[in-house]
N, C-alpha and C positions, 0 to 999 in steps of 0.2 A: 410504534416500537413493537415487534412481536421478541414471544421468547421461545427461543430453541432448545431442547433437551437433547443433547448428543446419545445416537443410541448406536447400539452391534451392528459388525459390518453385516451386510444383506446377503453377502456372497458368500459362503463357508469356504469355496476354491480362495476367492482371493483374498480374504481374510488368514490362508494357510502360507497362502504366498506371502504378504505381509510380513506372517509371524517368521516366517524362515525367514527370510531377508533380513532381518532385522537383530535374528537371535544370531545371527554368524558372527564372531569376532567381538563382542558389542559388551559395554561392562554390564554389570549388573547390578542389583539398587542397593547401594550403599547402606553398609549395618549402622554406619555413624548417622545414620540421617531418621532415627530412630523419634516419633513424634513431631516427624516434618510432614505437611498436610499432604495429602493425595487426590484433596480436591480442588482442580484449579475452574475460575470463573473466566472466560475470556468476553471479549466485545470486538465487534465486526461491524464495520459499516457496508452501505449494497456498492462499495466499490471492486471491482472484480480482482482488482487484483491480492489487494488485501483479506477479501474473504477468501478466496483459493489459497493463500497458504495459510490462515488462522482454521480450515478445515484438512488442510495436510498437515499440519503441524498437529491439529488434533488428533489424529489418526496414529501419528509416530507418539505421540505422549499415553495415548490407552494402549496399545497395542505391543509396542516398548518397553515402557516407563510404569506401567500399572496405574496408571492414575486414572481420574474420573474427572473428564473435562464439559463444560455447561457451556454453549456458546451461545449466548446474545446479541441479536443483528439489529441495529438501530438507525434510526433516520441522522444523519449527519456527524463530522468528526465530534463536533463541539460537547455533545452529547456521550462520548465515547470519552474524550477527556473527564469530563466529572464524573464516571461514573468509576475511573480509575482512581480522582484522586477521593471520592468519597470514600471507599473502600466495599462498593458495590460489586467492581470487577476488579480481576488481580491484572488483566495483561490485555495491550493495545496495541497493535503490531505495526501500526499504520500513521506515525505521527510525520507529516511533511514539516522540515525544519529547517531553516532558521526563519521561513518566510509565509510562507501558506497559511502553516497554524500560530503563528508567533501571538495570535491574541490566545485565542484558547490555552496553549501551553502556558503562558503568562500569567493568567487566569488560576492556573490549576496546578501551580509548582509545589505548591505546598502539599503535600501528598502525595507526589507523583515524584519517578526519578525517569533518566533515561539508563534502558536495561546495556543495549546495544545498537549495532544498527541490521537493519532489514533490508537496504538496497540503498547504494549512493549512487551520487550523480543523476539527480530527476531533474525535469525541466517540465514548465507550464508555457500554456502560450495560446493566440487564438490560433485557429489551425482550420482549414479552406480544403479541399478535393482540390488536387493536383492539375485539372485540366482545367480548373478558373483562374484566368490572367489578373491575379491581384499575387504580388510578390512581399508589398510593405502592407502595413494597418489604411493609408489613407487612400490605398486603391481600391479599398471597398467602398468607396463611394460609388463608381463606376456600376456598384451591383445595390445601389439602396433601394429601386425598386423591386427587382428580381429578388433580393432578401426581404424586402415587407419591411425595410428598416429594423432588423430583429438580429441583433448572435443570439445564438443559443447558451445559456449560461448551466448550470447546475443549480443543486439543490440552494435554497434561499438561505442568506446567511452565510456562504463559503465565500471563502479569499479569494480566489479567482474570478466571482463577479464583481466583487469591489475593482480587482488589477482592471476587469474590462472596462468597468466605467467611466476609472479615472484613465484608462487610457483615450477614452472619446471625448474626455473634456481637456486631454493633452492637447490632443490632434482639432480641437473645435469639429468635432463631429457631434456632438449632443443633441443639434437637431436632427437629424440623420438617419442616427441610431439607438435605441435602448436595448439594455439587456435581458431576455425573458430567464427568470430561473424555473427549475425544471428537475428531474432528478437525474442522478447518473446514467439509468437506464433507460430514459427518455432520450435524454442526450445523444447516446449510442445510435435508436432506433433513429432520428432525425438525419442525424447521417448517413447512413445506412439507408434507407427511403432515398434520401434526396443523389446519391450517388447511384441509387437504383433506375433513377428517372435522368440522371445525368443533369441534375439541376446544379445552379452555386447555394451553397450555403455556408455559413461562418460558425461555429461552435466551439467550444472552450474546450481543452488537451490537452492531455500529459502523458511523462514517458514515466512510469513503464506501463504500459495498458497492449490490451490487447489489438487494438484498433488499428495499431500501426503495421501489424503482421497482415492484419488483411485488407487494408485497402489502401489507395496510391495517394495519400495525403502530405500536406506540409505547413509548416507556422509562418504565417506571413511576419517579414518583418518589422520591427520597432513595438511588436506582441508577443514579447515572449523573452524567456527566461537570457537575461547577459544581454539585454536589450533592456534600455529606459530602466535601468537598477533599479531608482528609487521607487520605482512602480513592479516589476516586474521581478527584482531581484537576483542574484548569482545563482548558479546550482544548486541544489539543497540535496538532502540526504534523508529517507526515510528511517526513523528510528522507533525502537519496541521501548513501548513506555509502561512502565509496571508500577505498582503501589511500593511505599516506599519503605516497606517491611518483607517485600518480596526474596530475597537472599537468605535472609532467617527463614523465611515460611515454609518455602518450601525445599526438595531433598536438591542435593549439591546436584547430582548429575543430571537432572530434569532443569535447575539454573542454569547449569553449563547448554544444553540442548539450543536453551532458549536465544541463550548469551551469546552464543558462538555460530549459530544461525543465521547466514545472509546469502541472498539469492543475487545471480547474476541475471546478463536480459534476456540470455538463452532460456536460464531455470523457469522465470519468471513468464516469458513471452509462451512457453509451451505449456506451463501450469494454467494460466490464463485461458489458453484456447482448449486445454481439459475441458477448463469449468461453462466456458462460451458455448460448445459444443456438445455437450453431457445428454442432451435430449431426456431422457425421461428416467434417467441415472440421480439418484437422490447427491449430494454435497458428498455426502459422507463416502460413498460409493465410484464418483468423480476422484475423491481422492487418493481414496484406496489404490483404486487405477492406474494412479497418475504414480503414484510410489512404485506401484509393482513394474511401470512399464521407463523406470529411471533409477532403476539399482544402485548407479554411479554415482551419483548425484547425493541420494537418500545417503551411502556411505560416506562419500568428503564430510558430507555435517555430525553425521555420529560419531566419525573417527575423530573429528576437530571437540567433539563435548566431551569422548571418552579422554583424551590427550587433560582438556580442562581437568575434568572430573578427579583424572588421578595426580593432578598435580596438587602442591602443599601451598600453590599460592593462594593468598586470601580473594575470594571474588568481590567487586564492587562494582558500582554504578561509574557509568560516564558521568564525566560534569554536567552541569545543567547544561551549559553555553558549549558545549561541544558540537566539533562540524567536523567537517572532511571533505567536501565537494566544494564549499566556498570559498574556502582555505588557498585551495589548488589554486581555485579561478583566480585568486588576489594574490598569489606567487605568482602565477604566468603574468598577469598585467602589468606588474614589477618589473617581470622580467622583460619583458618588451618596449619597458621607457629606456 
């Protein structure tokens, strides 16, 4: 676990641009919000794409909001959940639900609400370079020498090595195959390499990541999400999971910010390869960047907080058991009997 101390943008240019973007049009901090904290605690995990918006979001909360944000990047979700619901951190921006983190979340309800969501419609799955002829999960037999008998999994302990397991003991491949866990950015580099050499390889994948913008990949099928349910599961929906004093704590319009907050695969695929590509550009700085060079974008979300902020309705959490993306998937299946 290391700790990060969020510090001033590097760039005084883009930090002006920043502020001007931002001061146009945009409320300002509410006199009712008067002994509501201005220090929030966030936590990150090293998945790229969740870290890239918990450090643009930081960037619009100081730079905005006047607040003093602390981010903490830690090895794994599971980790990220308790430290929200201990009351270690205020804000988790990254919870895959109803299926990914369904243990963790379950785990850690007491404490913990869902604020909003942060991006629907995700899918997991094992996922191959386009130009290896395996289409389902049991064509990788075909490749069990040429893979060393190995997917590539992630960090030890995640959902998605379990989903691949039990998917090789679906399929009786268990002799075959086992899963190496590995971390996110391990992950990334194995493929990357192995597409570099035009080799097969199998590793564990989801949308929205940056990986899909640039290379010619795809999910084999009976691995992967609306495949083998009780393994694999429906669509799930990323949602920002905050302490559960979070609405009191802090000022309405920085709730609203948070609340009203979700990215589509454009915002997200481009924010992504910001942060992928940044070379020797510090987070903070990546971020910066990424705001100044998406004006439009940065405004649909302030105009959608300022809309919140000045309305008289009360804000509240989502249900616990709240979805959106599975929901869909279990009306269309309906509709097709």
């Amino acid at each position: 676990m290391t700790q990060h101390q969020s510090t001033p943008l590097r760039s005084f240019v883009a930090g002006l641009s920043v502020l001007a973007l931002l001061a146009v049009g945009l409320v300002g901090c509410s006199g009712d919000d008067q002994g509501a904290s201005r220090q929030m605690d966030m936590v990150t995990v090293n998945w790229i794409e969740g870290m890239a918006m918990t450090y643009m979001q930081e960037q619009i909360l100081e730079n905005r909001y006047d607040m003093e944000v602390d981010i903490r990047e830690v090895q794994g979700g599971g980790t990220a959940f308790v430290s929200v619901a201990s009351g270690d951190r205020d804000f988790f921006n990254e919870a895959w639900l109803p299926t990914t983190h369904e243990q963790p979340w379950k785990e850690n309800q007491d404490g913990s609400k869902k604020l909003g969501y942060t991006y629907r419609g995700t899918s997991v799955g094992v996922v191959v370079p386009a130009y290896v002829e395996a289409d389902t999960f049991p064509d990788l037999t075909s490749y069990q020498q040429e893979l060393d008998g190995t997917l590539n999994g992630i960090e030890s302990g995640a959902a998605i090595n379990d989903q691949m397991e039990n998917t090789l003991e679906l399929y009786d491949m268990n002799d075959a195959f086992s899963v190496s866990a590995a971390s996110g950015p391990a992950n990334w580099q194995a493929l990357e390499s192995a597409i570099g050499d035009n080799e097969p390889i199998a590793v564990a994948g989801w949308k929205p990541h940056w990986k899909w913008n640039r290379f010619d990949i795809k999910y084999v099928n009976g691995a992967k999400t609306g495949h083998n349910v009780d393994i694999w599961g429906q669509p799930e929906d990323i949602f920002t999971i905050v302490g559960d004093d979070f609405i009191d704590k802090f000022p309405r319009e920085v709730v609203c910010f948070l609340q009203e907050f979700e990215a589509n695969d454009e915002q997200v695929g481009s924010l992504m390869s910001a942060f992928n590509e940044r070379g020797d550009m510090s987070k903070e700085e990546a971020a910066a960047q990424w705001i100044e060079n998406n004006p439009d974008d940065v405004e649909q979300w302030m105009n959608q907080a300022e809309e919140c902020a000045n309305s008289d309705e009360e804000l509240e959490y989502l249900p616990d058991d709240a979805t959106y993306s599975t929901d869909q998937a279990e009306m269309s299946e309906q509709d097709e009997m």
